[in-house]
N, C-alpha and C positions, 0 to 999 in steps of 0.2 A: 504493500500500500504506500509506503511512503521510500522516496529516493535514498537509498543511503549515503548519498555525496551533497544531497539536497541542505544538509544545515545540522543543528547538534541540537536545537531541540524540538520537542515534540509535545502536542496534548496528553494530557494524563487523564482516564477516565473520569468519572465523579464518582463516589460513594452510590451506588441504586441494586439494580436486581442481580445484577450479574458478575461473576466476580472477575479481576481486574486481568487477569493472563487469559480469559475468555468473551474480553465483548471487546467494543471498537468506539472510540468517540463520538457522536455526531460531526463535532467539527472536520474532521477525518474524510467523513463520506461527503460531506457539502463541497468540501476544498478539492480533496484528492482524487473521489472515485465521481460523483455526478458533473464537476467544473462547474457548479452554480456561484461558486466563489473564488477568489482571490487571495483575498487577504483574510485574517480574522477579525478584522473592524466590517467587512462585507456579509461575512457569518453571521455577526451579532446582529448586524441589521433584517437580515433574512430572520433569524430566530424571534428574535421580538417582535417582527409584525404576525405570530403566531402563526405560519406557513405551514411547518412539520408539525406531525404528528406520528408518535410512535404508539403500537395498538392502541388505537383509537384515544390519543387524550395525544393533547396538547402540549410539547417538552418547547423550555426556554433555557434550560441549561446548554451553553455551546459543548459541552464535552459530557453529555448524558452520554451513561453507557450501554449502546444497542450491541444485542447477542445472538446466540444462535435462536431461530422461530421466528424473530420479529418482525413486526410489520411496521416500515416505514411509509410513510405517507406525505408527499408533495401536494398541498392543496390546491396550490397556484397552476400549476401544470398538470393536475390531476393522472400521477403516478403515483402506481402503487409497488413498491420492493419488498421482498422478503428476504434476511439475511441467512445465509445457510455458507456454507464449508464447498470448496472444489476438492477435486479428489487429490491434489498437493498439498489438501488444509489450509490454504487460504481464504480468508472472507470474499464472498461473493454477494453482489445485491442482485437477488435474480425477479425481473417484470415478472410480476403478477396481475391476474385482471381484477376487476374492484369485487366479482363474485367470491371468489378467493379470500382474498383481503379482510374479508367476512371475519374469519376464524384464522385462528392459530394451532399448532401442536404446542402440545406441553408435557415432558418427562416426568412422572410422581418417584418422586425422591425419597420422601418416607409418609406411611401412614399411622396415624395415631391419634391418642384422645386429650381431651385437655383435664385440668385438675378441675375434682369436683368442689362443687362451690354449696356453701351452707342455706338454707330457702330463707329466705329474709331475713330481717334484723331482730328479731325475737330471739335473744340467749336461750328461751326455754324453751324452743325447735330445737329436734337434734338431728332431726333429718336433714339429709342430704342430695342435691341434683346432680341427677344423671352426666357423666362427664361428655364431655360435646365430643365427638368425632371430626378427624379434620384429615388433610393431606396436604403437603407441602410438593413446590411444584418448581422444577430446575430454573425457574426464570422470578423464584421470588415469592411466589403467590402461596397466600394460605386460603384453603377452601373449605368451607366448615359444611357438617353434614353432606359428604359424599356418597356414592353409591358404594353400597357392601360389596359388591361385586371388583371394586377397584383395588388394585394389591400395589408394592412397591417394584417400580419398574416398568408398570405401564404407560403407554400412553395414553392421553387424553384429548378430546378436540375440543375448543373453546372459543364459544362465540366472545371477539374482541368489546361490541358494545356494551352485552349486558355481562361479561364474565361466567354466565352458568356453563356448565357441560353439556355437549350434544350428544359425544360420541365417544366410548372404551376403545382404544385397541390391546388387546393382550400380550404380552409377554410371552410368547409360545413359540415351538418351531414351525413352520411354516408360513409366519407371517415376514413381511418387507422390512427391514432394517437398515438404518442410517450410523454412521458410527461417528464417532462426534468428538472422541479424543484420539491417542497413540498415532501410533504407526499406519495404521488403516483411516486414519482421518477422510472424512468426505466420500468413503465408499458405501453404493449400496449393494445388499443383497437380502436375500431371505434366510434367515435361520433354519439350521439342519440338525443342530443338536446342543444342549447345554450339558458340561459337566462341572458338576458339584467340587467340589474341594473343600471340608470342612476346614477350618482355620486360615485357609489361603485363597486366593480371588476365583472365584469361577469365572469359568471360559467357555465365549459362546463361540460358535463355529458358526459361516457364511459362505452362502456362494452366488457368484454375480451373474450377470444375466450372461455373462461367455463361457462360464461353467467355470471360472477360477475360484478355487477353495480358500479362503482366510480364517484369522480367528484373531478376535480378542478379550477384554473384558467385559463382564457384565455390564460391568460401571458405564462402559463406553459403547453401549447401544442403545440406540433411540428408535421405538418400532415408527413406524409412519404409514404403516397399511397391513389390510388382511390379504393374505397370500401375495399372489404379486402384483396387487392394487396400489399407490401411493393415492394416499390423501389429499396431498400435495406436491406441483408439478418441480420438477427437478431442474437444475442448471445443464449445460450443455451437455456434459459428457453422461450426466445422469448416472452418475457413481461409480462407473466401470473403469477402472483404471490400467492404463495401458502401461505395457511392456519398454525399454528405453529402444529394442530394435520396430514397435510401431508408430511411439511417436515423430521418430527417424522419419519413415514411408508417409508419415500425415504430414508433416510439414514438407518433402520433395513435394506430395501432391500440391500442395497448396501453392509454393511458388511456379508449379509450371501451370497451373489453373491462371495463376496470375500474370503468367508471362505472353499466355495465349490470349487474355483477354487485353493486355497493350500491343500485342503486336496486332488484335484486328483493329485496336482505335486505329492505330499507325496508316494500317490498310483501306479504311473507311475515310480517315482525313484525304490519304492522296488520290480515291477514288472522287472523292468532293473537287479537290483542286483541278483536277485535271478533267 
């Protein structure tokens, strides 16, 4: 994202949902990745006239931290991004259309209950309420009274306006998987098999849509659809990650694609002249 000969310093996130070795500034995306700006006094100006929107609410922080799921929003321009990982693990703002935009994924991180609370102010109650139910959600969110059916590890779908749940996807093998930390950063595939390790990390195994086998941690997978459905539409490569002998073959393609479409200008101009 940013030049490394470009200068010595840099935005630092703000304190918000995400933490600070996994999101990306707003400033960051305004300046470096859309060119809506220049400077950061042109930032501030953009931000304050309340332009952006991240899931739906209004951010004025220049260095708000957007992360992985999020929905970025251009009012003025009426674009809609969502930030996700390429298969190198760098941030990607991939167009989305305002349908979309709709909702979000979100990873349940842990599920649990809160502490019971005593029924009113009467010392001579000694009864006690029900302890609330809640889930905690990799971008922040606490969600109180959830569905039982939700466990830790799932995902969820989430309508951006009003925040409720629409939609469970399960933690199971055969569902579409997104991986979001390590080595496999930005790949997708579908889960083939979980093994357990009691005191040490379980590992899930993946295979991509060209039939290449990976594996990593639990921790580090994000479901995003049943079977081989995504929820939501992917970036370019669409998680499959190539080999260093076919990225070789896509870029020769690419320049002679590009060398045949200047030599017909070439051809078209003297067809003109003459």
């Amino acid at each position: 994202m940013l030049d490394k000969l470009g200068g010595t310093w840099a935005p630092k996130p703000s304190t918000g949902p995400h933490r600070m070795r996994e999101c990306i500034p707003l400033a960051l995306i305004l300046r470096n990745r859309l060119k809506y700006a220049l400077t950061r006094r042109e930032i501030i100006m953009i931000v304050m006239r309340r332009a952006i929107e991240i899931d739906g609410k209004v951010r004025t922080d220049t260095n708000y931290p957007i992360g992985l799921m999020d929905v970025v929003r251009v009012a003025k321009t009426d674009e809609q991004f969502r930030v996700l990982y390429d298969v190198k693990g760098r941030f990607v703002l991939h167009r989305i259309t305002p349908e979309e935009a709709k909702y979000k994924l979100v990873r349940i991180v842990r599920v649990s209950k809160g502490n019971k609370c005593s029924i009113g102010r009467n010392p001579f109650k000694t009864g006690q309420a029900a302890a609330i139910p809640y889930i905690v959600t990799h971008d922040g969110r606490t969600i109180r009274y959830p569905d039982p059916l939700i466990r830790a590890n799932d995902s969820v779908k989430l309508e951006v306006d009003t925040g409720k749940v629409s939609g469970i996807l399960k933690f199971e093998p055969g569902n579409l998987a997104f991986v979001n930390k390590g080595n496999n950063m930005g790949r997708v595939g579908v889960i083939v098999s979980i093994e357990r390790h009691p005191g040490s990390f379980d590992i899930v195994h993946l295979r991509d849509k060209k039939g290449n086998n990976f594996a990593t941690r639990m921790a580090n997978v994000f479901v995003i659809g049943p079977g081989t459905e995504s929820w939501i539409s992917l970036p370019k490569q669409e998680g499959v990650k190539l080999s260093i002998i076919e990225e070789r073959d896509t870029r020769i393609e690419r320049k002679e694609k590009l060398s045949k479409k200047a030599s017909e200008k070439k051809s078209k101009k003297k067809d003109k002249d003459s």
